[in-house]
TITORZA-26990 format. One record per residue (C-alpha): x, y, z. Coordinates in pm, 1 decimal. Example, Ala and Ser with C-alpha at 12.3 -4.5 7.8 and 13.67 -1.06 7.14 Angstrom:
REM residues 2
DRENFI      east     north        up
DRENFI    1230.0    -450.0     780.0
DRENFI    1367.0    -106.0     714.0
END
This chain:
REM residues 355
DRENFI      east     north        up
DRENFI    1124.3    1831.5    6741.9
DRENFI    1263.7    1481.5    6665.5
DRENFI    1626.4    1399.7    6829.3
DRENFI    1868.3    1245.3    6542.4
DRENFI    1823.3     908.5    6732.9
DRENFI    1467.1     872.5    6647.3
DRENFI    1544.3     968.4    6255.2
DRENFI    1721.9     693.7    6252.2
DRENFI    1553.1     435.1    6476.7
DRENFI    1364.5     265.8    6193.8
DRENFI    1668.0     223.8    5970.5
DRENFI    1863.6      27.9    6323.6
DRENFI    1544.0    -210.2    6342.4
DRENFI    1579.7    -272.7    5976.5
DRENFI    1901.2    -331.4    5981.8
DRENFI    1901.9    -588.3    6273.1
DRENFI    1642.4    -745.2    6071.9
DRENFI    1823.3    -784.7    5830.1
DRENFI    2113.6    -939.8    5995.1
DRENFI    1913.7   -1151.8    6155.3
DRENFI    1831.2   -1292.4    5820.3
DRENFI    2177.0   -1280.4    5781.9
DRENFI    2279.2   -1475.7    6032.9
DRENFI    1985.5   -1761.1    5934.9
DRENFI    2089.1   -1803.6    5606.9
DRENFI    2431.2   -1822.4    5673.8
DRENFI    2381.7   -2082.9    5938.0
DRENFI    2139.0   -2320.3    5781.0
DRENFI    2326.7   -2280.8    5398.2
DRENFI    2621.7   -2344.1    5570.9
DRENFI    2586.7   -2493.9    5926.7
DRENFI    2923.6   -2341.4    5973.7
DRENFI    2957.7   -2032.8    6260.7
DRENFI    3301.5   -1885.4    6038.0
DRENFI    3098.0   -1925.6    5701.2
DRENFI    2809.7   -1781.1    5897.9
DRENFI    3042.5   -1476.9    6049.6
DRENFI    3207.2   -1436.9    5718.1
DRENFI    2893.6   -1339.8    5598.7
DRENFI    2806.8   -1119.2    5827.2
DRENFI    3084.2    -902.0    5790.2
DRENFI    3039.4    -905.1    5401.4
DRENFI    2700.8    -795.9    5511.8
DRENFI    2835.9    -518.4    5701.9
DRENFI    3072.1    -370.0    5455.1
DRENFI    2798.9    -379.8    5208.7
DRENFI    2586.4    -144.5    5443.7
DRENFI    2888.5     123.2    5452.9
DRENFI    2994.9      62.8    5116.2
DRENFI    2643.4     147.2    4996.3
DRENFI    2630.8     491.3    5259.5
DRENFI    2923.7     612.1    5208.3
DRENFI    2832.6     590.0    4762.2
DRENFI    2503.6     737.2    4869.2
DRENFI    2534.4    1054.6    5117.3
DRENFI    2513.1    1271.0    4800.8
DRENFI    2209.6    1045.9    4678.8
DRENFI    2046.7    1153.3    5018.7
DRENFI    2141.7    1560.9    4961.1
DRENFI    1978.7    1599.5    4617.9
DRENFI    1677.0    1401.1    4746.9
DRENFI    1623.9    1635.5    5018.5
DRENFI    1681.6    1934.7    4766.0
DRENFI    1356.8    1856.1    4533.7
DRENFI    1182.5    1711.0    4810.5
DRENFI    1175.3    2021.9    4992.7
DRENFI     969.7    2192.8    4697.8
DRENFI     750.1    1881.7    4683.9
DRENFI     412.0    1880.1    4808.6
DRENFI     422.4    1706.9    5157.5
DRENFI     170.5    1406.4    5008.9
DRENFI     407.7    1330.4    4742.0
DRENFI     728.7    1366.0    5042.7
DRENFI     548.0    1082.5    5210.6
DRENFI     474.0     856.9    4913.5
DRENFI     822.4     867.8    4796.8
DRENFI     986.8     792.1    5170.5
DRENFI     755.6     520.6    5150.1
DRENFI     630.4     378.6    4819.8
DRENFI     939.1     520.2    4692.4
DRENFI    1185.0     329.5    4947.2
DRENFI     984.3      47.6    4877.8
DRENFI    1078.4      41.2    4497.8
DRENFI    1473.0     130.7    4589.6
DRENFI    1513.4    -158.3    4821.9
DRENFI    1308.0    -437.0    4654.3
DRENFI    1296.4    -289.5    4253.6
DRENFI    1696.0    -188.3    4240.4
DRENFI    1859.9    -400.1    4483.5
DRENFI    1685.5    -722.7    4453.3
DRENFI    1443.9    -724.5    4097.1
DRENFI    1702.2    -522.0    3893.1
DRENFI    1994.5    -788.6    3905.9
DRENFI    1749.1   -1049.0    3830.8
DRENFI    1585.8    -862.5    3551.2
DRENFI    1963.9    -786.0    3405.9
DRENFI    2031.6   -1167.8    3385.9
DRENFI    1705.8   -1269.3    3243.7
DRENFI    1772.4   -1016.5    2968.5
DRENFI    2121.2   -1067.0    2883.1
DRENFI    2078.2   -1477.0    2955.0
DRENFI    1745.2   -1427.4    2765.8
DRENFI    1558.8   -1656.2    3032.1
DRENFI    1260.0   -1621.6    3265.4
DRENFI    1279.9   -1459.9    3630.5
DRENFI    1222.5   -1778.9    3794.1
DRENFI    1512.2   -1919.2    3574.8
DRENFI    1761.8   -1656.1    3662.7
DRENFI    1688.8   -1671.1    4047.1
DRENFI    1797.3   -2013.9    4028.6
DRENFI    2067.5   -1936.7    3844.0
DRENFI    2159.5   -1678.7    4119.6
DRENFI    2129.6   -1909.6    4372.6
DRENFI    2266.7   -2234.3    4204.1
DRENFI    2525.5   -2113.7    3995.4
DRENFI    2636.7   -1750.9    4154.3
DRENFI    3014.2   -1760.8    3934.2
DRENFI    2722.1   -1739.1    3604.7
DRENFI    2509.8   -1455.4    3758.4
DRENFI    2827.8   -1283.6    3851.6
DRENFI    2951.4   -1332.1    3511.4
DRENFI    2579.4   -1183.2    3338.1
DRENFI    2584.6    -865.1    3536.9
DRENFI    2934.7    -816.0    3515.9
DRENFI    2902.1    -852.7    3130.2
DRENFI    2608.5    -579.5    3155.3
DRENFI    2798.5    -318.5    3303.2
DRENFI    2914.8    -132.8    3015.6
DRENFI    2548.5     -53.0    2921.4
DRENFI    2485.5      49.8    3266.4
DRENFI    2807.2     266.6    3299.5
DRENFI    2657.5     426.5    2981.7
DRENFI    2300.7     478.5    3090.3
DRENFI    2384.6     568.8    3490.5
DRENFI    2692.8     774.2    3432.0
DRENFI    2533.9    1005.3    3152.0
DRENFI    2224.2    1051.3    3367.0
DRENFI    2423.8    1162.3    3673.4
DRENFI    2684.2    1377.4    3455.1
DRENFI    2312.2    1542.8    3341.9
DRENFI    2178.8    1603.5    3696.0
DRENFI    2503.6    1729.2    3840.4
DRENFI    2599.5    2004.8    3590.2
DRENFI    2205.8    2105.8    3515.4
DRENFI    2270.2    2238.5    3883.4
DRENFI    2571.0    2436.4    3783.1
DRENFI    2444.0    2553.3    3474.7
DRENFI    2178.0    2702.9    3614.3
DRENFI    2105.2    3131.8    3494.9
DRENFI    1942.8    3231.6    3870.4
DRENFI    2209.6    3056.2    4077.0
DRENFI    2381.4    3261.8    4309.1
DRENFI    2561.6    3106.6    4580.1
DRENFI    2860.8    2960.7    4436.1
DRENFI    3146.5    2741.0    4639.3
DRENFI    3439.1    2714.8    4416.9
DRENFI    3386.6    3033.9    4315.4
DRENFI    3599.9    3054.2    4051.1
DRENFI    3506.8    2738.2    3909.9
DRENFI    3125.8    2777.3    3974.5
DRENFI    3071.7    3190.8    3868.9
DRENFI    3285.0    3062.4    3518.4
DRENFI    2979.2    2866.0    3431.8
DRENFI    2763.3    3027.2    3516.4
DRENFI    2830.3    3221.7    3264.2
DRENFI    2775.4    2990.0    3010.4
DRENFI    2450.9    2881.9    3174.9
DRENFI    2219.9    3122.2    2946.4
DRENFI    2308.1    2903.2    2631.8
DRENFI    2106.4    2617.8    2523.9
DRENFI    2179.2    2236.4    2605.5
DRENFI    2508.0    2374.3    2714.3
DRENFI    2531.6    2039.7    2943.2
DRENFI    2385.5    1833.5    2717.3
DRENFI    2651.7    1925.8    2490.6
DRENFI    2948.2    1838.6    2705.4
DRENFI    2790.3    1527.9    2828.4
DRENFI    2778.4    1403.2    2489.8
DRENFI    3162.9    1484.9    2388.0
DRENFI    3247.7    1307.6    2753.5
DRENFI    3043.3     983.4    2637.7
DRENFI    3202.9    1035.3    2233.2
DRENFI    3517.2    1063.0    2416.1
DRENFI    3455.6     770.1    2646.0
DRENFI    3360.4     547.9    2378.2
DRENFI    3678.2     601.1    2136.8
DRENFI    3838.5     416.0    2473.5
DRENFI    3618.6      97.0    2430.4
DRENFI    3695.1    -188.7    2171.6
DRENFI    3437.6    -203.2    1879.8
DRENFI    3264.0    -513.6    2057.9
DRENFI    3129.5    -235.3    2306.9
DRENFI    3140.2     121.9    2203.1
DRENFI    2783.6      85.3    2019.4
DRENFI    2636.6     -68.4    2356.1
DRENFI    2780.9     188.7    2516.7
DRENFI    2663.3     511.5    2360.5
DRENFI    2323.9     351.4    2306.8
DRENFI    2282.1     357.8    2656.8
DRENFI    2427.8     696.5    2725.6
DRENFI    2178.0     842.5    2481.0
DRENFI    1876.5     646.6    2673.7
DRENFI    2031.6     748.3    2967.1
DRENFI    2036.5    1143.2    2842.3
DRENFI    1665.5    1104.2    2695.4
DRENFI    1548.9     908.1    3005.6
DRENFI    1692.4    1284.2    3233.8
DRENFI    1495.5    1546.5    2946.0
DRENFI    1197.1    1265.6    2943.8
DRENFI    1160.7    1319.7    3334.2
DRENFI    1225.5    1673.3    3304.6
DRENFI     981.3    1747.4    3041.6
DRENFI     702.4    1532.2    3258.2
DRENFI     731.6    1744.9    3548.2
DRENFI     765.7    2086.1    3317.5
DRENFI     397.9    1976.8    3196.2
DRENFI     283.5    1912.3    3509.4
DRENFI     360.9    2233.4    3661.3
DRENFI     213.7    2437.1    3361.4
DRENFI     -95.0    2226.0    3433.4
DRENFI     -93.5    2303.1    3818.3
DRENFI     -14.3    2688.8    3684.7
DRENFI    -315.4    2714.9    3472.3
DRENFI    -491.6    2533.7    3762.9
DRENFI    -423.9    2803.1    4033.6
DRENFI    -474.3    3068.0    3804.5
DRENFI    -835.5    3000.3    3827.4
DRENFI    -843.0    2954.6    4205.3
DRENFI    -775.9    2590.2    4197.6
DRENFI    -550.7    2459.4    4466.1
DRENFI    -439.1    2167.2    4366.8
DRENFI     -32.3    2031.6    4384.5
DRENFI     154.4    1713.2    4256.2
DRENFI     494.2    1631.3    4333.8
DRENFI     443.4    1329.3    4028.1
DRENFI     729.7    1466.1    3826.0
DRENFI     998.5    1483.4    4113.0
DRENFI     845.0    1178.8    4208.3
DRENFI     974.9    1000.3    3868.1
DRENFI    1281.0    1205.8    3879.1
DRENFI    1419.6    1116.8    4211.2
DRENFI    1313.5     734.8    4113.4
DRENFI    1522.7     755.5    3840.0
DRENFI    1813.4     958.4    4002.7
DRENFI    1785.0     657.8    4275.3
DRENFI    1850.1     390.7    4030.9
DRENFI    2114.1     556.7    3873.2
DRENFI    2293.0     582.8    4222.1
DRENFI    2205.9     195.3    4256.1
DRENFI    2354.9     118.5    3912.9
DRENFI    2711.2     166.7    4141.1
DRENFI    2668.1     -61.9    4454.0
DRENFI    2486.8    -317.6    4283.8
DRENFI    2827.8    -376.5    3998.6
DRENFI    3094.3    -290.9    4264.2
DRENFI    2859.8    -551.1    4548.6
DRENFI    2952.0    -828.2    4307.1
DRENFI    3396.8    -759.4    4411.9
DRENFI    3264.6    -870.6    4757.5
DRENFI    2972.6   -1124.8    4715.0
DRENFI    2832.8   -1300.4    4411.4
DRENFI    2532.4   -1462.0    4605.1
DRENFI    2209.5   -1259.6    4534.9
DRENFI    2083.5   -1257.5    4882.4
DRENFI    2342.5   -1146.9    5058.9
DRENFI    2387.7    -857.7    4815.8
DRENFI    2006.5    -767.3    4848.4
DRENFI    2102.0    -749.2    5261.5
DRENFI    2377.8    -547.9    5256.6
DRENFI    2255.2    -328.3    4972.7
DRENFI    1937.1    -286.3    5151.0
DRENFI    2053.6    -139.9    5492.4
DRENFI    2251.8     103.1    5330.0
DRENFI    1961.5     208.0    5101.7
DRENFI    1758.3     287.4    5414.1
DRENFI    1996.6     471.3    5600.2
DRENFI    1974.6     673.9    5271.8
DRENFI    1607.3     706.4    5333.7
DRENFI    1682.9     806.8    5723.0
DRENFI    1893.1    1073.4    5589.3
DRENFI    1662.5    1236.1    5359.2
DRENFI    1414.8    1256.6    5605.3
DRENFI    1657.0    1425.5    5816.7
DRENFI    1804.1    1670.3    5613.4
DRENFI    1459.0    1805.4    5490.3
DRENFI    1265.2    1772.5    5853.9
DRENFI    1568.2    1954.5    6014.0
DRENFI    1612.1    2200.9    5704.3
DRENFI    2000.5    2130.6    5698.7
DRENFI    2047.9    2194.3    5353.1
DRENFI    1923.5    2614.7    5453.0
DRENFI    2186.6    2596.1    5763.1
DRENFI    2507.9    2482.0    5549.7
DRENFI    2489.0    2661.8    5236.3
DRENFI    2751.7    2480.9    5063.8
DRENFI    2657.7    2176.7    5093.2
DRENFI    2424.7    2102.2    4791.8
DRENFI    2743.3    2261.5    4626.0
DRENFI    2940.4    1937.4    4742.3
DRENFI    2685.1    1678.9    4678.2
DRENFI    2657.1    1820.9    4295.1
DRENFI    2995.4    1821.2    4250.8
DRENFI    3001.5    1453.7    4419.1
DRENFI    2717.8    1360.1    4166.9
DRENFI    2958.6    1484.6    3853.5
DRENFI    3264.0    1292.7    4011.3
DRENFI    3037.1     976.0    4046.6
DRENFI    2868.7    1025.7    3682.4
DRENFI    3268.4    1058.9    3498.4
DRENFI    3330.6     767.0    3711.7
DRENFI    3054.8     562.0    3613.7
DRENFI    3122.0     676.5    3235.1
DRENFI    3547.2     589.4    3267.5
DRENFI    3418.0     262.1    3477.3
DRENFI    3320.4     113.5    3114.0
DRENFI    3676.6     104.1    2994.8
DRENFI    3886.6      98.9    3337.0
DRENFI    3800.6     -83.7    3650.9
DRENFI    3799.3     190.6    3914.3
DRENFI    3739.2      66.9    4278.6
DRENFI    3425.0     182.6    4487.4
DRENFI    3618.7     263.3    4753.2
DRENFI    3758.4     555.6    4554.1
DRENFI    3460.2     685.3    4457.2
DRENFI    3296.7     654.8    4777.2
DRENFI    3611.2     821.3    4950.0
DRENFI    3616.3    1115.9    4693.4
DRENFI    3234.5    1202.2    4733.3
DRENFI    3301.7    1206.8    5113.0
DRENFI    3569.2    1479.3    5082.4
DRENFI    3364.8    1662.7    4863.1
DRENFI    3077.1    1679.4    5104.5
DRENFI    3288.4    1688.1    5378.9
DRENFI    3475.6    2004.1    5260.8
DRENFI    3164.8    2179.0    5165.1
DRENFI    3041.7    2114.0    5498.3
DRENFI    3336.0    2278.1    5684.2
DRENFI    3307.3    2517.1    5427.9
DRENFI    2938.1    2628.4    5538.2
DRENFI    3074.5    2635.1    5893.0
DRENFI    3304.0    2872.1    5842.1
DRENFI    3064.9    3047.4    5645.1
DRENFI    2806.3    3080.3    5963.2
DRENFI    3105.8    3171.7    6172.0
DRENFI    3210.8    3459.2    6001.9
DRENFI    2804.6    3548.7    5913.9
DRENFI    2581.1    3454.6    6239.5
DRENFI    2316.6    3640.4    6119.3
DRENFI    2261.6    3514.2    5780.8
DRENFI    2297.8    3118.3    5884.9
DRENFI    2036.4    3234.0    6175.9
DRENFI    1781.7    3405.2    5919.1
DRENFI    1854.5    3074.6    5681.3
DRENFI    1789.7    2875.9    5991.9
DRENFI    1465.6    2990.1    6050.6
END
């Protein structure tokens, strides 16, 4: 069995890499050794800023990639890391300012290099849509866990075992997602209310769209095995824990801009932090930590609900990351403790969920 170092090794030698870039660019954009520090440190902060948003990112991906067939586990640690690094940290900005600057990608990575007060002032201009699209998404993933008819392990128990309840009727969530976004929306001036609830509804059609994929596909793998076919594909998870990925992105990439408005050092910082995600999901499912602390989804779901109001509120009122980073810690970090005390006073159930 792996030691935690060696989970983790990769995701050190990526991110010395990546300060070693860093440190290059720095030096020869500058040829000053305090510019060259100062961005090293922005660097750094990046790195934690984007961990500390993403721990919860790294607890649902190790919840559906546990189901997943072990092929489709490996393409999405790698093809799928691949896409979260390079498509939402570095291509998505650029995309954003081609589209809302309505110029080419070549054109708005010069204007990201050149002119970084403009490129700040593009993305910046986007984030209502985004709050729309990413917050309505996460609101979607975080209470279909709640509302869910065969749950039964439930952490705030009052709070948890009173929606469940309600978890029997029909688009339940969908409902109160949409009254959060109508709600939301009232709050915006008329310039950006239609932008706004455009995206929400994409962002509610992009979750049943991914949802609907993978219901096909496991029909088609039912029928499949029904007539002694073995066959397994993890496509739909695949697409859904893309998507949940860039709606976690949505986040660091806006708040990244209240630090840095230079593209490359943004892409740095973003990217170690997005592979210490990676290191993370690969531990939690190879050590089957999510079985040992059985609270602990519990906390990341309730993190992902926290982030998604956020990310909705975030349209009309500037919220800091720092609070939503520090809120989905305690939330994890209190479901943790809370597992531990469950194992404590039941050795013999976190044993059997151990094994």
């Amino acid at each position: 069995m792996k030691t935690i170092r060696e989970y983790y090794t990769f995701s050190f030698v990526f991110t010395a890499i990546c300060f070693a870039l860093a440190a290059w660019y720095g030096w020869s954009s500058t040829g000053s050794l305090t510019a060259t520090l100062g961005i090293l440190w922005i660097v750094l902060v990046l790195s934690i800023l984007e961990v500390s948003l993403s721990f919860d990112n790294a607890v649902v991906n190790a919840t559906v990639l546990r189901d997943m067939d072990p092929v489709w586990q490996k393409r999405f640690l790698t093809i799928g890391i691949l896409i979260a690094v390079f498509g939402m940290r570095i291509v998505f900005p650029i995309a954003i300012v081609a589209i809302a600057a309505q110029v080419g990608p070549l054109e708005a990575i010069d204007l990201s290099l050149n002119n970084p007060a403009e490129y700040e002032r593009i993305v910046s201009d986007a984030h209502v849509g985004i709050a729309g699209f990413g917050g309505a998404f996460l609101a979607m993933v975080g209470l279909t866990f709640f509302f869910d008819n065969e749950k039964e392990v439930h952490w705030i128990r009052i709070v948890e075992q009173s929606i469940n309840k309600f978890s029997n009727v029909p688009a339940v969530e969908i409902g109160l997602v949409l009254l959060l976004v109508y709600f939301v929306s009232t709050l915006l001036p008329a310039a950006d209310d239609v932008t706004f609830l455009t995206a929400a509804i994409l962002g509610l059609v992009t979750f049943i769209a991914v949802h609907a994929i993978a219901a096909i596909i496991e029909e088609r793998e039912a029928r499949k095995k029904a007539v002694g076919e073995i066959v397994k594909s993890g496509l739909g998870g695949f697409l859904y824990l893309e998507v949940l990925d860039a709606s976690f992105s949505f986040d660091g990439v806006i708040g990244a801009f209240a630090l840095s408005n230079n593209m490359i050092i943004i892409a740095l910082g973003l990217s170690v932090g997005a592979m210490f995600v990676r290191s993370m999901t690969i531990h939690l499912v190879k050590t089957g930590t999510l079985a040992q602390y059985r609270y602990l989804e519990h906390g990341a779901f309730w993190a992902i609900i926290v982030l998604g109001m956020i990310m909705l509120l975030s349209a009309r009122y500037h919220i800091p990351e720092t609070v939503t980073g520090l809120l989905g810690a305690v939330l994890i970090g209190l479901s943790f403790l809370w597992s531990v005390r469950y194992n404590r006073r039941y050795p013999d159930e976190a044993t059997t969920s151990a094994d």
